[in-house]
Residue, then its C-alpha position, 0 to 999 in steps of 0.5 A: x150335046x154328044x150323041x151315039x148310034x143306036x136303033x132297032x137294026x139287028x146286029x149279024x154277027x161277024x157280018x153286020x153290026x147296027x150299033x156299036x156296044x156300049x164299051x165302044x160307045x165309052x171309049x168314043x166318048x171318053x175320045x171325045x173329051x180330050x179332043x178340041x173342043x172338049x179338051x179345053x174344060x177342066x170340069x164338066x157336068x153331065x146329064x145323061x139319060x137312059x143308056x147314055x148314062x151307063x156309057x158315062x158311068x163307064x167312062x167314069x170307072x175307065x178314065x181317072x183323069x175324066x173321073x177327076x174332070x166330073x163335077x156333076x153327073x145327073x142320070x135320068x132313067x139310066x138302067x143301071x141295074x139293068x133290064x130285064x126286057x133288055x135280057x129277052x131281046x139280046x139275040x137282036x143287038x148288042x146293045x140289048x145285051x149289055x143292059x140285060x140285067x144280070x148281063x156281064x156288061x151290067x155286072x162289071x159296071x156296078x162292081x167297079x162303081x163301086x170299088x172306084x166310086x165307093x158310095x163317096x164320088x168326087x162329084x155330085x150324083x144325082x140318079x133320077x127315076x120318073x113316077x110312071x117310067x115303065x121302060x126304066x123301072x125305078x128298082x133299076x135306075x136308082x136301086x145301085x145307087x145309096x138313097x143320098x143320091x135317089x130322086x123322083x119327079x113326075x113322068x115317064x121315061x121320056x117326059x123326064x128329059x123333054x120338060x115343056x117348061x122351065x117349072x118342070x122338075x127335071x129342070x129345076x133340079x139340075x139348076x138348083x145344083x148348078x147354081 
């Protein structure tokens, strides 16, 4: 697992930043792709959620040869039309700004998704929203995205990436693609 800084710290700034940004937040991740021990894979599978799978998504439309290593990506939950509660807290963080919906961070992202990855990615995509998500509306998680690559299963923003068992959902589905 690969991790990021965030928290409800409040940025000041050119004095203080809690959290990096999410462009920042890609380019450590895509670093972390070509270092040990990560550089030795040729295709990774993904599975994101929520803000992490804006950072992967922006990873992706920056790195060619990261695109090109992507063999599945599962996004749960992921804001990728942005969020409107995002928008109301943006003077908080920046964080919060770039997943404001409407927001330049959120704009760019889907306009270069969809001129790099154009409707046909090179991967499987699954883009996963939860029947009672009410932080991450499903209008936002799957909406950008062609009906192809939208599935539903049962529970709410964290219940769908905290299975209590191997029967839940969101585990069967990610098996049922890797095998």
């Amino acid at each position: 697992t690969l991790g990021y800084a965030t928290s409800f710290q409040p940025d000041v700034g050119g004095v203080w930043s809690a959290d990096p940004d999410l462009p920042i937040l890609a380019k450590l991740f895509k670093t972390q792709m070509i270092i040990s021990p990560l550089n030795r894979y040729k295709n990774f599978t993904f599975v994101a959620h929520s803000m992490g799978g804006l950072i992967i998504q922006k990873a992706i439309i920056d790195d060619e040869k990261l695109n090109k290593r992507v063999e599945n990506f599962f996004m749960f939950g992921t804001p990728s039309g942005g969020l409107r509660k995002a928008s109301w807290l943006k003077f908080w963080k920046r964080q919060f700004r770039n997943m404001g919906k409407n927001s330049p961070f959120i704009m760019e992202l889907r306009s270069q998704w969809d001129k790099i990855v154009n409707g046909t990615p090179g991967f499987c995509l699954k883009v996963i929203a939860g029947t009672n998500d009410q932080f991450v509306n499903p209008n936002s998680s799957l909406g950008p995205f062609d009906e192809k690559f939208q599935y539903v299963i049962p529970g709410n923003h964290l219940d769908i990436v905290k299975p209590k068992t191997t029967a839940t959902e969101s585990v069967r589905l990610v098996v049922s693609v890797l095998k």
